[in-house]
DSSP file (Angstrom, degrees, kcal/mol; ACC not computed):
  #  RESIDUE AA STRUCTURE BP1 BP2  ACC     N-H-->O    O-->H-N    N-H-->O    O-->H-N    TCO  KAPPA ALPHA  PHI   PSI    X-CA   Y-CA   Z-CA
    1    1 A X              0   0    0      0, 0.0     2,-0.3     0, 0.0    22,-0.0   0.000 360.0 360.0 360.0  94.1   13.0   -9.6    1.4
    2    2 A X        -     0   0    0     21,-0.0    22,-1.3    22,-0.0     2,-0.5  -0.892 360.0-113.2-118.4 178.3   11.8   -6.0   -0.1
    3    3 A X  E     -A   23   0A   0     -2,-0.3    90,-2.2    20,-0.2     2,-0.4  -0.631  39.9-161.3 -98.2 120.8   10.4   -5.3   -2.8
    4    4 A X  E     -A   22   0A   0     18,-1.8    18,-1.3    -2,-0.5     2,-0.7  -0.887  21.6-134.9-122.6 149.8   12.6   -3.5   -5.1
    5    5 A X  E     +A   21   0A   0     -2,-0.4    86,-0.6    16,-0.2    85,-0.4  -0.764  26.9 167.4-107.7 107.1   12.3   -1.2   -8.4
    6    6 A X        +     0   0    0     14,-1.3     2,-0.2    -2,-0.7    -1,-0.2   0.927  67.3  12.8 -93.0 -97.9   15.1   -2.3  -10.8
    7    7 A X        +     0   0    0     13,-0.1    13,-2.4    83,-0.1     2,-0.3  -0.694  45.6 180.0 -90.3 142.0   13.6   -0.2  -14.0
    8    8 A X        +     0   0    0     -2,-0.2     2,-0.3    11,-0.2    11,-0.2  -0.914  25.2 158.4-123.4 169.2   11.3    2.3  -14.7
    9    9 A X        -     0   0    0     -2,-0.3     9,-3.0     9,-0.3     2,-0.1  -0.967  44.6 -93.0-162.0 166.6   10.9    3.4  -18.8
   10   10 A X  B     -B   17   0A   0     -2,-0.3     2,-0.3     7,-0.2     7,-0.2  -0.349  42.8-136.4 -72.2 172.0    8.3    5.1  -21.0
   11   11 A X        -     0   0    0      5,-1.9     5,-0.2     2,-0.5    -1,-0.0  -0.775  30.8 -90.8-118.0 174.3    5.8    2.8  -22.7
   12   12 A X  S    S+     0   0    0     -2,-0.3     2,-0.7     1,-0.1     5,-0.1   0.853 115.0  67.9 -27.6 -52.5    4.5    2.8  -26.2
   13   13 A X  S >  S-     0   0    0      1,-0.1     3,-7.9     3,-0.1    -2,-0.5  -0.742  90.5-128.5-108.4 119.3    1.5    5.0  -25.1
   14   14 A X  T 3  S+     0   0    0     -2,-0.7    -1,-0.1     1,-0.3    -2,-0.1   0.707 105.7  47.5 -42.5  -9.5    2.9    8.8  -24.0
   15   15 A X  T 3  S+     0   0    0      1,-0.1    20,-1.1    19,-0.0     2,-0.7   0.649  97.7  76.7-110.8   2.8    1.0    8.5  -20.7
   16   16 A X  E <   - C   0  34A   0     -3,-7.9    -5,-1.9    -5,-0.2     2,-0.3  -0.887  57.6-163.5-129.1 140.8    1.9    5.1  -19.4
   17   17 A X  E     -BC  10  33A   0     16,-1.9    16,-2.4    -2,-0.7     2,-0.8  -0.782  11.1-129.4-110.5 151.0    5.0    4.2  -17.9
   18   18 A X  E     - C   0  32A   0     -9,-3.0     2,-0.3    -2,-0.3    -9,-0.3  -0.831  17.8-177.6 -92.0  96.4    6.8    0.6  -17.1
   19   19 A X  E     - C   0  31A   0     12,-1.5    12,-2.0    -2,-0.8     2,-0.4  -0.887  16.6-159.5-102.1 149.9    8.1   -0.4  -14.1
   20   20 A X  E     + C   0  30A   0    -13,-2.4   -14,-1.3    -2,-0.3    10,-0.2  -0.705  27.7 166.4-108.9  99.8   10.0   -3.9  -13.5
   21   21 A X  E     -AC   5  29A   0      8,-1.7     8,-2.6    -2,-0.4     2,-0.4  -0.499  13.0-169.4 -86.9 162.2    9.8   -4.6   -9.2
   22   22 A X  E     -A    4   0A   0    -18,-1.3   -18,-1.8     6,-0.2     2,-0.5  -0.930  13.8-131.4-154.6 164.3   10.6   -7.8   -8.1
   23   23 A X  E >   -A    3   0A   0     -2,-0.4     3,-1.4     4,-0.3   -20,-0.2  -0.953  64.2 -32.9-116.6 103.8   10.0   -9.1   -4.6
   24   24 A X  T 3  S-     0   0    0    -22,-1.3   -20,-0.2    -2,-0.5   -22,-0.0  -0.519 121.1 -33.0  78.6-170.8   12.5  -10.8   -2.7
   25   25 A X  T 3  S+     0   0    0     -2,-0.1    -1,-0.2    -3,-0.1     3,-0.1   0.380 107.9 124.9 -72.8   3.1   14.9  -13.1   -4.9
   26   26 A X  S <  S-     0   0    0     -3,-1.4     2,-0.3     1,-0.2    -4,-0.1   0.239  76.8 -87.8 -57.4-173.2   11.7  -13.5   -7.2
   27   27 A X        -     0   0    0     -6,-0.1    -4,-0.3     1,-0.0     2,-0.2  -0.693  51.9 -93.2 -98.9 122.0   12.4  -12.4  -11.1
   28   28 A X        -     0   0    0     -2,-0.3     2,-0.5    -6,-0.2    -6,-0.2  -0.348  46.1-158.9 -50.2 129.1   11.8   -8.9  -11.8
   29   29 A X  E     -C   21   0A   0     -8,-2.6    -8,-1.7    -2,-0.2     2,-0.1  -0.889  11.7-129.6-108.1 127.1    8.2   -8.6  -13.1
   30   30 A X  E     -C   20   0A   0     -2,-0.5     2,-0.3   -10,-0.2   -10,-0.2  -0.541  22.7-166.2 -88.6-178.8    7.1   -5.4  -15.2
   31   31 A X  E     -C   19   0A   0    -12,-2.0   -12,-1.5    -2,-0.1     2,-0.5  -0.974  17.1-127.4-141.4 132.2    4.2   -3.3  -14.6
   32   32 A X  E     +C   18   0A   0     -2,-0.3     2,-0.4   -14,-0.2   -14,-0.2  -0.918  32.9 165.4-110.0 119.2    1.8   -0.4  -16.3
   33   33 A X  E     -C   17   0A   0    -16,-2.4   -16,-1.9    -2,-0.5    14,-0.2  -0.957  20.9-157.6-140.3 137.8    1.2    2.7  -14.5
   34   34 A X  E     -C   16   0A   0     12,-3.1     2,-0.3    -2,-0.4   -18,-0.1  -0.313   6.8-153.4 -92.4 173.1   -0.1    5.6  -15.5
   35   35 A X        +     0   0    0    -20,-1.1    10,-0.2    10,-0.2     8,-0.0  -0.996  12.8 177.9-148.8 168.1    0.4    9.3  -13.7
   36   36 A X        +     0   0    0     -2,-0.3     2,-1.1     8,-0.2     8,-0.8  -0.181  23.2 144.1-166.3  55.5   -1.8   12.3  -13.8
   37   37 A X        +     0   0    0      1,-0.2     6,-0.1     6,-0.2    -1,-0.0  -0.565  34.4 125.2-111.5  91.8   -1.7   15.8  -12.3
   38   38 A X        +     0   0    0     -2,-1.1    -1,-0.2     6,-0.0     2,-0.2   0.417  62.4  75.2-100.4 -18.7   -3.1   17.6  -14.7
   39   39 A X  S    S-     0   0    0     -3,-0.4    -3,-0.0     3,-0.3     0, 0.0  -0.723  74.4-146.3 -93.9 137.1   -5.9   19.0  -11.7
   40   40 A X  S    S+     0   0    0     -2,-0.2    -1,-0.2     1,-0.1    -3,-0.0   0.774 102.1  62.6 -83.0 -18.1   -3.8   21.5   -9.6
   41   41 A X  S    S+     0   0    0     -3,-0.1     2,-0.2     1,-0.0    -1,-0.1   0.833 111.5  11.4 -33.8 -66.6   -6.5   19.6   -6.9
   42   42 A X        -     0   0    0     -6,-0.1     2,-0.4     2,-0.0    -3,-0.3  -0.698  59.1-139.5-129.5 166.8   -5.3   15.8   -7.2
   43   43 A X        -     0   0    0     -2,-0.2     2,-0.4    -6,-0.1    -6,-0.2  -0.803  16.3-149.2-162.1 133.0   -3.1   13.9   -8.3
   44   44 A X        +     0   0    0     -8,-0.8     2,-0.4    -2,-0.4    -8,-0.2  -0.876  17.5 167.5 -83.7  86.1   -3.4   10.5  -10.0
   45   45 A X        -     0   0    0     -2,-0.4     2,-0.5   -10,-0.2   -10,-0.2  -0.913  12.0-168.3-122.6 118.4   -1.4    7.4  -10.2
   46   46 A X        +     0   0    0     -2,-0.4   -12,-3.1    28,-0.0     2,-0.1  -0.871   9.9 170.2 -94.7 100.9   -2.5    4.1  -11.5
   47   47 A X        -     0   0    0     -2,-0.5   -14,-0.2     1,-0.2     3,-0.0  -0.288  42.0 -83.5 -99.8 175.1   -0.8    1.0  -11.1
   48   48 A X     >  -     0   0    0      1,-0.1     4,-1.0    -2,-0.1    -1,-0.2  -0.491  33.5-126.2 -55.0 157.5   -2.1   -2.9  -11.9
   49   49 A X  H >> S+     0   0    0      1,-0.2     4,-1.0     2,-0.1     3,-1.0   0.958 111.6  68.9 -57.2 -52.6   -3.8   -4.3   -9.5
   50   50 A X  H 3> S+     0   0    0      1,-0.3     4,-2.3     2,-0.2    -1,-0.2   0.654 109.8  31.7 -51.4 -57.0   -1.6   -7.0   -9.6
   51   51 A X  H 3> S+     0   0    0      2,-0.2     4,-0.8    -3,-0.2    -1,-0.3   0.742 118.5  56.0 -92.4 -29.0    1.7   -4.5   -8.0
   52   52 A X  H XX S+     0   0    0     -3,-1.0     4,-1.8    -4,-1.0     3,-0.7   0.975 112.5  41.9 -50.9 -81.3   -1.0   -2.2   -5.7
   53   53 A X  H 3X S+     0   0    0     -4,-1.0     4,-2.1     1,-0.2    -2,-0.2   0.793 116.8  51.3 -37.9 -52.8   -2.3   -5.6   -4.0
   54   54 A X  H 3X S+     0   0    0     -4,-2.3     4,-1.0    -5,-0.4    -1,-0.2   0.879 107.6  50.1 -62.5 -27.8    1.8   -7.2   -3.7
   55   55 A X  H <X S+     0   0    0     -4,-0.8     4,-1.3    -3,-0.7    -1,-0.3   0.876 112.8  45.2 -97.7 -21.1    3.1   -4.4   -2.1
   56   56 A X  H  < S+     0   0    0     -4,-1.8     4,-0.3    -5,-0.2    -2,-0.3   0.776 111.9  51.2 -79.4  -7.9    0.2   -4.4    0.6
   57   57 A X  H >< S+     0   0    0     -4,-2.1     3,-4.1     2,-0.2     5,-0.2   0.902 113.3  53.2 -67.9 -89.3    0.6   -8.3    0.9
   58   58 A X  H >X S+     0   0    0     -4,-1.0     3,-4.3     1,-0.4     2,-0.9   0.417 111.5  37.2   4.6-107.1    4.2   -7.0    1.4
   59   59 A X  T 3<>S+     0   0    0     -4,-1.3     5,-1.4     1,-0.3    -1,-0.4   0.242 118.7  54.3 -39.1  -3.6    3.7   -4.3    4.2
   60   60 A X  T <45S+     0   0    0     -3,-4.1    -1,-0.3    -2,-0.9     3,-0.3   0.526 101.9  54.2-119.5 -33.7    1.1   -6.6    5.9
   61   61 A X  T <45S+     0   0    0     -3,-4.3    -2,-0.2     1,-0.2    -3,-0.1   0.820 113.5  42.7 -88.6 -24.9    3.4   -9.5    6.0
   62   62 A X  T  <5S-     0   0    0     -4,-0.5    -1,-0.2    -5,-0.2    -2,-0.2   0.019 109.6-122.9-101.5  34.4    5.9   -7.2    7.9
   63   63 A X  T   5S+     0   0    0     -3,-0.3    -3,-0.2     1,-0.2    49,-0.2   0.773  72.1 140.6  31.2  54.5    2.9   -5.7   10.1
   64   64 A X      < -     0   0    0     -5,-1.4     2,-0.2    -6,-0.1    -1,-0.2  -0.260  64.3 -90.2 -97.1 173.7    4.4   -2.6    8.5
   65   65 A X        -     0   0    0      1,-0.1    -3,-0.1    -3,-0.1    -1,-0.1  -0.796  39.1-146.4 -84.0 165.4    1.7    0.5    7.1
   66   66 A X  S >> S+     0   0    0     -2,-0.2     4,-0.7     2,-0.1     3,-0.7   0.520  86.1  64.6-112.5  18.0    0.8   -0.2    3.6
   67   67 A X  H 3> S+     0   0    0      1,-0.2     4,-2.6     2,-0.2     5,-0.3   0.667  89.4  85.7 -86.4 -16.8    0.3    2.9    1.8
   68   68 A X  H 34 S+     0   0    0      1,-0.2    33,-0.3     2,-0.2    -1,-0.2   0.628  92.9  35.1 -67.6  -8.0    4.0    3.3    2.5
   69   69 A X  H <> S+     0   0    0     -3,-0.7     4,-0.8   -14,-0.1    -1,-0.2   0.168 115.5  57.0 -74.9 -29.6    5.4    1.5   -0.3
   70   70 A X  H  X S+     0   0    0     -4,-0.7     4,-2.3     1,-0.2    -2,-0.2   0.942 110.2  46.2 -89.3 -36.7    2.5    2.6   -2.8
   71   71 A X  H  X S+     0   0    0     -4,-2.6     4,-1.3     1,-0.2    -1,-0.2   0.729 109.1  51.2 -74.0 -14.3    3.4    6.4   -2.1
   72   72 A X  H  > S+     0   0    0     -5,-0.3     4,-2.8     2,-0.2    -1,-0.2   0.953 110.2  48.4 -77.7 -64.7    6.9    6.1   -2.4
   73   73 A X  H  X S+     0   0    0     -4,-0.8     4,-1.5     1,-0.2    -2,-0.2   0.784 114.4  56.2   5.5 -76.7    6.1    4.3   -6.0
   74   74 A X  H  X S+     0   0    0     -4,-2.3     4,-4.1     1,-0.2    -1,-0.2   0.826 110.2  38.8 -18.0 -69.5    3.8    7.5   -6.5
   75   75 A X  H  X S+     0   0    0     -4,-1.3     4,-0.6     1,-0.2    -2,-0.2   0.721 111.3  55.7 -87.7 -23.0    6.1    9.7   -6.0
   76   76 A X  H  X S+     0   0    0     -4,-2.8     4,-3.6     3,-0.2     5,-0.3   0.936 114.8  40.4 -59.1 -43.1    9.1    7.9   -7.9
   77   77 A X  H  X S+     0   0    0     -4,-1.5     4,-4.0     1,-0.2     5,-0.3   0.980 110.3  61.3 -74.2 -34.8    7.1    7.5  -11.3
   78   78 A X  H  X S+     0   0    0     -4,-4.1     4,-0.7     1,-0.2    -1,-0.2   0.800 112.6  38.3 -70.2  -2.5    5.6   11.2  -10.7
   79   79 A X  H  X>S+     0   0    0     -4,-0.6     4,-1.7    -5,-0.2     5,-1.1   0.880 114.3  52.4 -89.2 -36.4    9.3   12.4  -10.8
   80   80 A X  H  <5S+     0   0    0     -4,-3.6    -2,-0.2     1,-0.2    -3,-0.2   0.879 111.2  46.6 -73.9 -39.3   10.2   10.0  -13.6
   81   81 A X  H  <5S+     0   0    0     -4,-4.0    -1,-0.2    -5,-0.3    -2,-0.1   0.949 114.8  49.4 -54.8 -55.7    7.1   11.5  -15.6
   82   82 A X  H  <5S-     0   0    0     -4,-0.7    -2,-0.2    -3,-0.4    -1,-0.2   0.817 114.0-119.8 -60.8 -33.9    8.5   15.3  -14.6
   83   83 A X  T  <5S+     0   0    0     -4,-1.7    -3,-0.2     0, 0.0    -4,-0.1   0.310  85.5 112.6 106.1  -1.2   12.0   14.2  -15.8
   84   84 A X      < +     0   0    0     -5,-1.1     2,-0.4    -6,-0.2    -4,-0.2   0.263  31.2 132.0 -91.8  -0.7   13.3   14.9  -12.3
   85   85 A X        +     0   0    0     -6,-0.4     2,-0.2    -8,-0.1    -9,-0.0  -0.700  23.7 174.3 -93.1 128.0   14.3   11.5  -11.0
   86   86 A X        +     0   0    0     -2,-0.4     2,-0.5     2,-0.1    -2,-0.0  -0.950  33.9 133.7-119.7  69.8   17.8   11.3   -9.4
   87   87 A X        -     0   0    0     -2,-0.2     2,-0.6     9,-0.1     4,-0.1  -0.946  56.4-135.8-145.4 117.2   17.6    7.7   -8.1
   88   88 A X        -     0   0    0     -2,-0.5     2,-0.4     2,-0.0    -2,-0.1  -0.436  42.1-133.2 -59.7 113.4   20.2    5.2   -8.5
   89   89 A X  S    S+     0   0    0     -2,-0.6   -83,-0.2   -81,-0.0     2,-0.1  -0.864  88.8  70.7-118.2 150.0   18.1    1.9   -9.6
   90   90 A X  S    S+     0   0    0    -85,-0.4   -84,-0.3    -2,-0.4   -83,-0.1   0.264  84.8 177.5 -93.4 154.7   18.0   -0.9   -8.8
   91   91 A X        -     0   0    0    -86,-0.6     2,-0.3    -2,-0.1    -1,-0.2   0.285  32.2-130.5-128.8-152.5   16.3    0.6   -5.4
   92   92 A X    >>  -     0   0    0    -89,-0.1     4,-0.8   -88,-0.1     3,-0.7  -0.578  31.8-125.2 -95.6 116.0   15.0   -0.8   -2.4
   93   93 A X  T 34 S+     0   0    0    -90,-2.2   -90,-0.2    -2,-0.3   -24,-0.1  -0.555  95.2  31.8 -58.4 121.4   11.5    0.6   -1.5
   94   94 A X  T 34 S+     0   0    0     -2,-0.5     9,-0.2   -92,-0.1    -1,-0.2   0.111 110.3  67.1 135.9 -34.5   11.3    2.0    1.7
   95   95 A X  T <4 S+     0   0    0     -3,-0.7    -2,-0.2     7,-0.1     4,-0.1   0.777  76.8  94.2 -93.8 -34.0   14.9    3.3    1.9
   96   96 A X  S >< S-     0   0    0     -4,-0.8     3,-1.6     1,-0.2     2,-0.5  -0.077  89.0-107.6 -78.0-170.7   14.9    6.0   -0.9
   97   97 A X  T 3  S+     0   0    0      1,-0.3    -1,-0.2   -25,-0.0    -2,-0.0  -0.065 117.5  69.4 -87.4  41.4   14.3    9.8   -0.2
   98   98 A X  T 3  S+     0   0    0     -2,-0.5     2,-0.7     3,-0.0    -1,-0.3  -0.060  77.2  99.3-105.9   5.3   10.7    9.4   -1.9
   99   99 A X    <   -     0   0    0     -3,-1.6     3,-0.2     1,-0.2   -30,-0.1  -0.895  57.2-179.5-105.0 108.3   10.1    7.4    1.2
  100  100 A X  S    S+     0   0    0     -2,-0.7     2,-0.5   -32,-0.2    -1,-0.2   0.935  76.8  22.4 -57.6 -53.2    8.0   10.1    3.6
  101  101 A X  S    S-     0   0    0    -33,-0.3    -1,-0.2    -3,-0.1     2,-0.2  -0.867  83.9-141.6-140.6 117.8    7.8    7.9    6.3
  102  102 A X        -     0   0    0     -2,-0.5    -7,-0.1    -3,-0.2    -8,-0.1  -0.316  24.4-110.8 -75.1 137.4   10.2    4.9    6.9
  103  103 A X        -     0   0    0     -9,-0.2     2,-0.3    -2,-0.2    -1,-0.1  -0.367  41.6-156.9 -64.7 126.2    9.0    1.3    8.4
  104  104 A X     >  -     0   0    0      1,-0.1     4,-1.8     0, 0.0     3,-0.3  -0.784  32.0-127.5-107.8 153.4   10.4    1.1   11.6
  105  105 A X  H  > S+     0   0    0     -2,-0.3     4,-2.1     1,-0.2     5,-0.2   0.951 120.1  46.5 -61.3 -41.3   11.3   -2.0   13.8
  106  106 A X  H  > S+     0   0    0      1,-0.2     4,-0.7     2,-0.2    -1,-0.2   0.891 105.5  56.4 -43.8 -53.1    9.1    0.0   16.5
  107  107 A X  H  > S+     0   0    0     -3,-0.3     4,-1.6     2,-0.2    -2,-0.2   0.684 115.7  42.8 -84.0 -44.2    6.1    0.8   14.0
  108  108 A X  H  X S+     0   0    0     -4,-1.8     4,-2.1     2,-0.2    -1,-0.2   0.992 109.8  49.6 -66.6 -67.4    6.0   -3.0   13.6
  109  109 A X  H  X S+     0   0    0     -4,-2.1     4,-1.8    -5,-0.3     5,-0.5   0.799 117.0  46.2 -53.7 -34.7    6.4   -4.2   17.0
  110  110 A X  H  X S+     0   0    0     -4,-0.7     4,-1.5    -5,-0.2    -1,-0.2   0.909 102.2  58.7 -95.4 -13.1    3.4   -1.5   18.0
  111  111 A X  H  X S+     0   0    0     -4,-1.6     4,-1.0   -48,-0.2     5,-0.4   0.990 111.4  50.1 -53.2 -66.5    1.0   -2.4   15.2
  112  112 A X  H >X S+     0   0    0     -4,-2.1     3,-3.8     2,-0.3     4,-1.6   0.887 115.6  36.1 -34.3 -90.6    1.3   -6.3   17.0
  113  113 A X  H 3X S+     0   0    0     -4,-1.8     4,-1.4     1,-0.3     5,-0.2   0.790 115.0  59.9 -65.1 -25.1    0.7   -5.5   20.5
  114  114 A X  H 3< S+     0   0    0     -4,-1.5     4,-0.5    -5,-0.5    -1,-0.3   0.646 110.2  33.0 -47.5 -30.7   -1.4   -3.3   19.5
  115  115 A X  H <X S+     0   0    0     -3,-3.8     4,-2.5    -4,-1.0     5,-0.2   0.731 116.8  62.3 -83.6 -36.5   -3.9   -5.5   17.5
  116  116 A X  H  < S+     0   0    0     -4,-1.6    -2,-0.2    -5,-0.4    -3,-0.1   0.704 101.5  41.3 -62.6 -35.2   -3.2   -7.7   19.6
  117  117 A X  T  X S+     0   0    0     -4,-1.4     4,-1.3    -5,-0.2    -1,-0.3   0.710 111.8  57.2 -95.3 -28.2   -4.5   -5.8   22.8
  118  118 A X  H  > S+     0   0    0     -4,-0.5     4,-1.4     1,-0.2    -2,-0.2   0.822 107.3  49.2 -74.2 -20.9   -7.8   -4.5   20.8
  119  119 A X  H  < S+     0   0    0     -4,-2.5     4,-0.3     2,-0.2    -1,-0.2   0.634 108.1  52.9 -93.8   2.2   -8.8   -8.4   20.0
  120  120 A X  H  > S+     0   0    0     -3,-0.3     4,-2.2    -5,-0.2     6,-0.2   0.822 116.0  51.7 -95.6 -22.9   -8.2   -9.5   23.9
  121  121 A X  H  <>S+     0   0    0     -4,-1.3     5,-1.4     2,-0.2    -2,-0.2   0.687 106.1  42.6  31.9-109.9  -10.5   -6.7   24.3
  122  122 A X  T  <5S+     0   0    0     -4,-1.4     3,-0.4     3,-0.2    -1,-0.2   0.379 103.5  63.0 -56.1 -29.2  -12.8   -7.2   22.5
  123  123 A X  T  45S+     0   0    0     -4,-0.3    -2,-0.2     1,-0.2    -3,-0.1   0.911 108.7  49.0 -88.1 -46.9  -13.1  -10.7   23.3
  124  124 A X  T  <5S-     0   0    0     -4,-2.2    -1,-0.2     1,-0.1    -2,-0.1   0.550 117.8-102.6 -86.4  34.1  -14.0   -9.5   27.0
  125  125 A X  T > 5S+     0   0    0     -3,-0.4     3,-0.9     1,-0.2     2,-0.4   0.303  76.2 133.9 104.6 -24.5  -16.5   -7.0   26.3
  126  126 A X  T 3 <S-     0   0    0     -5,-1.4    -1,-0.2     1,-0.3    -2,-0.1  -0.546  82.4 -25.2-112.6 131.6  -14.7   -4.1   26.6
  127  127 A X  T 3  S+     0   0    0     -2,-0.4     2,-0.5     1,-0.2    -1,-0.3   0.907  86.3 166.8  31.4  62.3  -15.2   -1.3   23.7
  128  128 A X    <   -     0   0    0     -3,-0.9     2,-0.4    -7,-0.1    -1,-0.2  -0.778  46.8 -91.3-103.4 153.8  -16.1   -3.9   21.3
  129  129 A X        -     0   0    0     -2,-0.5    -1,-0.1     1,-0.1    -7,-0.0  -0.420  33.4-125.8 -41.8  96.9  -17.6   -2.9   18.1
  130  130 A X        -     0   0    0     -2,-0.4     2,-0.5     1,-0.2    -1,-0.1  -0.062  39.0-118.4 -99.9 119.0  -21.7   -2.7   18.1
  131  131 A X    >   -     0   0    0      1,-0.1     3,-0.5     2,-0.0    -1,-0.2  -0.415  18.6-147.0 -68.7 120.5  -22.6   -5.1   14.9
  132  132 A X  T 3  S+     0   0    0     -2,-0.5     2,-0.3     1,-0.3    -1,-0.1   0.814  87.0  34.1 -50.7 -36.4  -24.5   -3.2   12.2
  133  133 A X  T 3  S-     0   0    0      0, 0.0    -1,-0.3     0, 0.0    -2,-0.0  -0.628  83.5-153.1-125.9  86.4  -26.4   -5.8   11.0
  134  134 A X    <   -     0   0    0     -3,-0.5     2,-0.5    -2,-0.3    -2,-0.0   0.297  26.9 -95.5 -37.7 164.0  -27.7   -8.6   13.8
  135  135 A X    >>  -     0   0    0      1,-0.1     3,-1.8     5,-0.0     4,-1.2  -0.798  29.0 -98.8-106.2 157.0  -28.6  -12.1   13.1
  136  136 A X  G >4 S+     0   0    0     -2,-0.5     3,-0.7     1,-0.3    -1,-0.1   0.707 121.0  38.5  -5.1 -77.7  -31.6  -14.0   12.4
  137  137 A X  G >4 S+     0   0    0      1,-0.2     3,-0.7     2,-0.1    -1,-0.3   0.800 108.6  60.8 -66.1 -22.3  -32.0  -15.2   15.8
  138  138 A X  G <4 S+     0   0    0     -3,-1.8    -1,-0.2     1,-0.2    -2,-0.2   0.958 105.3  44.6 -65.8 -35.1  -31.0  -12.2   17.5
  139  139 A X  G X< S+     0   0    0     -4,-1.2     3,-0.9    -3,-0.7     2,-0.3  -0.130  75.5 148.9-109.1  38.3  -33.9   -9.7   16.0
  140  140 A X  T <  S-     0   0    0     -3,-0.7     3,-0.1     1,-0.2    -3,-0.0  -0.642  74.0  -2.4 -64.6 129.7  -36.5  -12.1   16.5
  141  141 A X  T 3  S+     0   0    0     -2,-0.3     2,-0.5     1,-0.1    -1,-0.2   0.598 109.8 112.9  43.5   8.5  -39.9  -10.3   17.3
  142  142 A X  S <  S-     0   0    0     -3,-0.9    -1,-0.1     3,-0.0     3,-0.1  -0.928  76.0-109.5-113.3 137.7  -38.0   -7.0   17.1
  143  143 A X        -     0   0    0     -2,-0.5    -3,-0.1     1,-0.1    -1,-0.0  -0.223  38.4 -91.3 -84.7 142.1  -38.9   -4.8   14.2
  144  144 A X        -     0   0    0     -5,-0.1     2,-0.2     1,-0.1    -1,-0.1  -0.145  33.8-149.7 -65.4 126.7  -36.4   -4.1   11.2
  145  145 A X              0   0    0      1,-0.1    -1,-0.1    -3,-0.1    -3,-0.0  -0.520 360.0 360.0 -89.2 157.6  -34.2   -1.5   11.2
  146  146 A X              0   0    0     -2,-0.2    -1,-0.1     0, 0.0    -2,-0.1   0.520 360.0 360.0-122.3 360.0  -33.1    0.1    8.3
């Protein structure tokens, strides 16, 4: 199951573009996203929440990064915007050469033992995170920090 980009097209409005992704064997769904490097500084691309949020579910569910699927996205619509996009669709995300850095069966496997090994950790004491805000019973007769 990846998430893949089956069409991208202009919309109606000169600045916003469609793409239809679908997830899995799901029904392609479209999407509005805008793009923006008018700033030599930044550059700006704004999807729905709706497709941001799915494609981190995504990477999350395959204890993958997620900003690797949203930058790939990025970088597809900001060639499709330039006129420069060479990509046979429908696509896989993850697999085309807009993909900087590819999810690996490794990358997975150490994100797991990795979490894994900071919550046994944590649970005996050792470098666990000092809580910002205490509770009620703890700061009893101790004066409030701010």
């Amino acid at each position: 199951m990846t998430p893949t980009l089956h069409n991208i097209e202009h919309d109606q409005d000169a600045s916003a573009v469609r793409v239809n992704v679908s997830f899995g064997r799901a029904e392609p769904s479209r999407y509005l996203a805008s793009y923006d490097d008018s700033d030599s500084r930044t550059t700006c691309c704004n999807v729905e929440p709706e497709l941001f949020m799915a494609l981190s579910n995504f990477a999350q569910k395959r204890f993958g990064d997620c900003s690797i699927y949203q930058m790939e996205l990025m970088a597809i619509i900001g060639a499709f915007t330039h006129g420069e996009l060479d990509l046979e669709l429908p696509a896989s995300l993850g697999t085309t050469k807009y993909c900087v850095h590819k999810p690996s069966v490794f990358g997975a496997v150490w994100n797991i033992i990795g979490g894994r090994f900071t919550v046994a950790m944590w649970k005996i004491g050792i470098n666990r995170p000092k809580p910002w805000i205490a509770t009620k019973n703890e700061r009893v007769g101790q004066p409030t920090r701010i």
